[in-house]
VMD Tcl script that builds the backbone (N, CA, C; Angstrom):
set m [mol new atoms 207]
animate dup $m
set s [atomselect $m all]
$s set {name element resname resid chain x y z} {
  {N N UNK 1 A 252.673 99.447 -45.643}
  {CA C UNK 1 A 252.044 100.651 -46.154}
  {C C UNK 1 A 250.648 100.356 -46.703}
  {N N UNK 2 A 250.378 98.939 -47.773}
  {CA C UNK 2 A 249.016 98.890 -48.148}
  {C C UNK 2 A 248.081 98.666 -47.186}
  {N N UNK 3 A 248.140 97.962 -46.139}
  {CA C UNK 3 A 247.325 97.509 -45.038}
  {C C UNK 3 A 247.040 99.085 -44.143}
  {N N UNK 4 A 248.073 99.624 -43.720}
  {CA C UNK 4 A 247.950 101.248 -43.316}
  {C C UNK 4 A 246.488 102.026 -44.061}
  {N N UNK 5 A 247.165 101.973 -45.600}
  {CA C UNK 5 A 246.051 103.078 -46.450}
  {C C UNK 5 A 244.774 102.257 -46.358}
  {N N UNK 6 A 244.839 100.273 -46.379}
  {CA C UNK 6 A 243.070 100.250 -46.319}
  {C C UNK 6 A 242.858 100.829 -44.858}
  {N N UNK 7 A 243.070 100.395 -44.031}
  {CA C UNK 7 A 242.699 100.908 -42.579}
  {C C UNK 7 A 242.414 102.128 -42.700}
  {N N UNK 8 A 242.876 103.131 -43.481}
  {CA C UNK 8 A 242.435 104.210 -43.208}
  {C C UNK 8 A 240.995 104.485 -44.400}
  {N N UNK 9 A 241.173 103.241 -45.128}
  {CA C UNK 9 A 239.929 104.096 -46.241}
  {C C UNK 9 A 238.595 103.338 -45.211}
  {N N UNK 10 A 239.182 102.276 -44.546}
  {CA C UNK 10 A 238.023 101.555 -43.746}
  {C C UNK 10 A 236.986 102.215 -42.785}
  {N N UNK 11 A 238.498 103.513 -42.369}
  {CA C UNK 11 A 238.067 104.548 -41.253}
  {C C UNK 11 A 237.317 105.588 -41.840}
  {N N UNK 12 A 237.417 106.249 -43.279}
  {CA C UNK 12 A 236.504 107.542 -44.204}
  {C C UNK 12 A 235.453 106.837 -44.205}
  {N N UNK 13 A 235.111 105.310 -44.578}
  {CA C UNK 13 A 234.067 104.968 -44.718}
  {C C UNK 13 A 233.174 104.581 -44.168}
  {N N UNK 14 A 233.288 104.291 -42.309}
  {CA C UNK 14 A 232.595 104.688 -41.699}
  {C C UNK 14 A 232.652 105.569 -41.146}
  {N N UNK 15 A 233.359 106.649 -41.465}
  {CA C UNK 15 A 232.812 108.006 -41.015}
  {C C UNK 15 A 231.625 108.425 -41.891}
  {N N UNK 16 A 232.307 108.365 -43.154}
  {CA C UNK 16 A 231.250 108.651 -44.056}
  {C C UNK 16 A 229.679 108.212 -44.264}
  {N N UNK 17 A 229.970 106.804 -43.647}
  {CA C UNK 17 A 228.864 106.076 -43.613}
  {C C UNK 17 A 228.245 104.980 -45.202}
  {N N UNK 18 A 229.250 104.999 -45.935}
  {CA C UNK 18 A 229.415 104.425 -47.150}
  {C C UNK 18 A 230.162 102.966 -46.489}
  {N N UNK 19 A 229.526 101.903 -47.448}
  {CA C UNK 19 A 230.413 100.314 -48.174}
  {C C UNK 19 A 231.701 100.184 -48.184}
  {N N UNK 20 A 232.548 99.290 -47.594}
  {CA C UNK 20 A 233.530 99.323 -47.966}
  {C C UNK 20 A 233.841 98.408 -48.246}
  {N N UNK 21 A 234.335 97.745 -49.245}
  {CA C UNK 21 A 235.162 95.962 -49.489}
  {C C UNK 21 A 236.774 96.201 -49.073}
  {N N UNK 22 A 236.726 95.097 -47.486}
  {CA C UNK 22 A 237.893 94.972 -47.153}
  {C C UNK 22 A 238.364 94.280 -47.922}
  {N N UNK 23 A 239.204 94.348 -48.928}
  {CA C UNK 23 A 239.957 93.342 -49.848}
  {C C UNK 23 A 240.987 93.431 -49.266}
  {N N UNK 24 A 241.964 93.792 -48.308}
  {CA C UNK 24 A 243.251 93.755 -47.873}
  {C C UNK 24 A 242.942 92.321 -46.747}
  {N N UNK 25 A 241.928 92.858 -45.821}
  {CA C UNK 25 A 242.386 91.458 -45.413}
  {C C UNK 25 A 241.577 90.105 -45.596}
  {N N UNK 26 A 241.327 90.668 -46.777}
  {CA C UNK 26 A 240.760 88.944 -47.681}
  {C C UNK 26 A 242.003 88.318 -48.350}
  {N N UNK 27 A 243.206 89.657 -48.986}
  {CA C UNK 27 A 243.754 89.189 -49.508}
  {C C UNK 27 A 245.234 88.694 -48.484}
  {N N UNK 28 A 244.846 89.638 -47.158}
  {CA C UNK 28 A 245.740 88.497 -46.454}
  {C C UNK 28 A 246.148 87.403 -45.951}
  {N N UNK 29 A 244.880 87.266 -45.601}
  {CA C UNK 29 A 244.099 85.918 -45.447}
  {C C UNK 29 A 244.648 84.554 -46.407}
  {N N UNK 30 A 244.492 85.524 -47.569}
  {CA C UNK 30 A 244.750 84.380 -49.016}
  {C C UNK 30 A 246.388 84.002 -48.693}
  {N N UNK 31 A 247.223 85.179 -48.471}
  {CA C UNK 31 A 248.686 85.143 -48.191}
  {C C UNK 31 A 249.184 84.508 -47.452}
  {N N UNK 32 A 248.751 84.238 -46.318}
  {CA C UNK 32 A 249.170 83.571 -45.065}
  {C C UNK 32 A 248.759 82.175 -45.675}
  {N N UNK 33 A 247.896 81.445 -46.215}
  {CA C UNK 33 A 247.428 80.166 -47.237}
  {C C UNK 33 A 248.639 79.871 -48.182}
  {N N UNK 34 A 249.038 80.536 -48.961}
  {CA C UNK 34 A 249.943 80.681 -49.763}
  {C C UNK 34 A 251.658 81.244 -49.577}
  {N N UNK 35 A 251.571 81.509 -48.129}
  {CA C UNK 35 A 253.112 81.489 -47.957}
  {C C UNK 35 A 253.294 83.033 -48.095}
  {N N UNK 36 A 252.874 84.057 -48.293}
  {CA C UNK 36 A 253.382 85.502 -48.716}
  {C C UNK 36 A 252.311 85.951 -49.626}
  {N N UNK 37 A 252.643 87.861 -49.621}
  {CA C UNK 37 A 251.904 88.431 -50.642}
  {C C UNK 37 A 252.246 88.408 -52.196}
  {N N UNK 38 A 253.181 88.104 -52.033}
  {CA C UNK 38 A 254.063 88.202 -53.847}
  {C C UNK 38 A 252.580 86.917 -54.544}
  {N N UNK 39 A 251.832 86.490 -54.228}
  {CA C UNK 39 A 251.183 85.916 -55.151}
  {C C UNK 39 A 250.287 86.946 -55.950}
  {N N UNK 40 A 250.004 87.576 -54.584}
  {CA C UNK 40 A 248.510 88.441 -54.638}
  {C C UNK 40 A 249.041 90.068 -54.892}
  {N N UNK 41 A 250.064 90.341 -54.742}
  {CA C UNK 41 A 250.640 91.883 -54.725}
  {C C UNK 41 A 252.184 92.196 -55.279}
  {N N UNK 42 A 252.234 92.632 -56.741}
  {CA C UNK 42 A 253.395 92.083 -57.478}
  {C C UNK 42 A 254.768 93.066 -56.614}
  {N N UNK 43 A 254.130 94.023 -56.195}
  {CA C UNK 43 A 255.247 94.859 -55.234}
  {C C UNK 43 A 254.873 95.402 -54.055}
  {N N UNK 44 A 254.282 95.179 -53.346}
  {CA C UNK 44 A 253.637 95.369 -51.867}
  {C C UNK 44 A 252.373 96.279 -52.252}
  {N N UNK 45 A 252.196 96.205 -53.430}
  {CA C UNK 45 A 250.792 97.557 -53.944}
  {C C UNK 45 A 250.083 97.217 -54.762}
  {N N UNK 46 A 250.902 96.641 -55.970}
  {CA C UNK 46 A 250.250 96.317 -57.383}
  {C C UNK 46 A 249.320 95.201 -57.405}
  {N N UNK 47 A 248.344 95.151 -57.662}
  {CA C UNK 47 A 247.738 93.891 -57.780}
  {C C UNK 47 A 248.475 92.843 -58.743}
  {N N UNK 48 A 248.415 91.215 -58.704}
  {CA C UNK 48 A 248.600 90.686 -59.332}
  {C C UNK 48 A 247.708 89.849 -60.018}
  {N N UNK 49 A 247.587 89.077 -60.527}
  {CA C UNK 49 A 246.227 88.316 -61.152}
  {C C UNK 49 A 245.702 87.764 -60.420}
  {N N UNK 50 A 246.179 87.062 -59.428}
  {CA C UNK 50 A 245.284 86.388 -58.112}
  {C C UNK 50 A 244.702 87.237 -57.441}
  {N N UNK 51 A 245.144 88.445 -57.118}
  {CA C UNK 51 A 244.772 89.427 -56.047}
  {C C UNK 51 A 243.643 90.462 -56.777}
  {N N UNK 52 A 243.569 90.413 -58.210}
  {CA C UNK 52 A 242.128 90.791 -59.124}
  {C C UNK 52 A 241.303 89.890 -58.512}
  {N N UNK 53 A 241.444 88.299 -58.582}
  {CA C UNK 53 A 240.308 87.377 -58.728}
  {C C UNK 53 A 240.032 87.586 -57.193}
  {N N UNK 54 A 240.933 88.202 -56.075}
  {CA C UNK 54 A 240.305 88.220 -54.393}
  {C C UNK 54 A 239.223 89.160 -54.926}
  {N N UNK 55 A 240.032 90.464 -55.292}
  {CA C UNK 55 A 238.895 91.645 -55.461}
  {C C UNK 55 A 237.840 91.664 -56.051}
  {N N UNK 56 A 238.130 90.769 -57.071}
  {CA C UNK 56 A 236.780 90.454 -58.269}
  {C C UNK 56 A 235.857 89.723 -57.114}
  {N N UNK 57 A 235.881 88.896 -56.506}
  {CA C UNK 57 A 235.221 87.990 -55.555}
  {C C UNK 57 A 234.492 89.036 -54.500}
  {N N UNK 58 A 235.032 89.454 -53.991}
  {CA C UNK 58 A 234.724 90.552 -52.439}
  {C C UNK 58 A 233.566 91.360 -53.588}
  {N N UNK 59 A 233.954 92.509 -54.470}
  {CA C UNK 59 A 233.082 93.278 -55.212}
  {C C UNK 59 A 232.075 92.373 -55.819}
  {N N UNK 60 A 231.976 91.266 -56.228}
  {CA C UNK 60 A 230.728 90.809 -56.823}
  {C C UNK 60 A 230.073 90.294 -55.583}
  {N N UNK 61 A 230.597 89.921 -54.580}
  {CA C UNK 61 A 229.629 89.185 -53.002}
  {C C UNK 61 A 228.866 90.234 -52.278}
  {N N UNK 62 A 229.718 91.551 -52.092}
  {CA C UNK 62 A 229.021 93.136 -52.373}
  {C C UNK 62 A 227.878 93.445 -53.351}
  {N N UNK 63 A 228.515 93.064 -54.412}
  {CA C UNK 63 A 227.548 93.509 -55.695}
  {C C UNK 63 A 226.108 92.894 -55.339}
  {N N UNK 64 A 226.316 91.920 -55.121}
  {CA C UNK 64 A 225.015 90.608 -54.784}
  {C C UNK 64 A 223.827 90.830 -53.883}
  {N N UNK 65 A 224.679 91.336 -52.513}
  {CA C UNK 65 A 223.970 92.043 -51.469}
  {C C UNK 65 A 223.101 93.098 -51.729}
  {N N UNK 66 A 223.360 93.975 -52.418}
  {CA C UNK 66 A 222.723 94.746 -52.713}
  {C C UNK 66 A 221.777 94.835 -53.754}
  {N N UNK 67 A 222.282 93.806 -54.882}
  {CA C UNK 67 A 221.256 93.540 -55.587}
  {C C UNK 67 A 219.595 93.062 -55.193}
  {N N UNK 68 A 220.139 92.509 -54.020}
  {CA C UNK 68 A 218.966 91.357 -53.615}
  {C C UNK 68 A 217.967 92.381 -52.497}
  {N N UNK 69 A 218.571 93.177 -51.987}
  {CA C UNK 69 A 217.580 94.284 -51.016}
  {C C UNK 69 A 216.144 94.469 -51.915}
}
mol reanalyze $m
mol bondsrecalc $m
mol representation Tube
mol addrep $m
């Protein structure tokens, strides 16, 4: 279901034509490293403290980009 809803916010946002931070599959990425999502997603949704520090990471590498234009 979480991978579903980013795909679809991936899809408003280039419709829209707005930024999007794929954090789903950064943080899958991280999962498949680590054996599963239960590190990064305390119930297939919730973030967990690792899966802040993916998002914290993706939004400040974003943040950066744009700073620097």
């Amino acid at each position: 279901m979480t991978r579903l809803y980013a795909e679809a916010v991936k899809q408003v946002g280039q419709e829209q034509k707005v930024h999007v931070v794929d954090v789903w599959t950064a943080i899958d990425a991280k999962a498949k490293e680590a054996g599963g999502l239960a590190k990064y997603l305390s119930d297939g949704l919730h973030l967990t403290a690792e899966g802040y520090e993916v998002v914290t990471y993706g939004m400040s590498t974003v943040s950066l980009l744009f700073l620097r234009r």
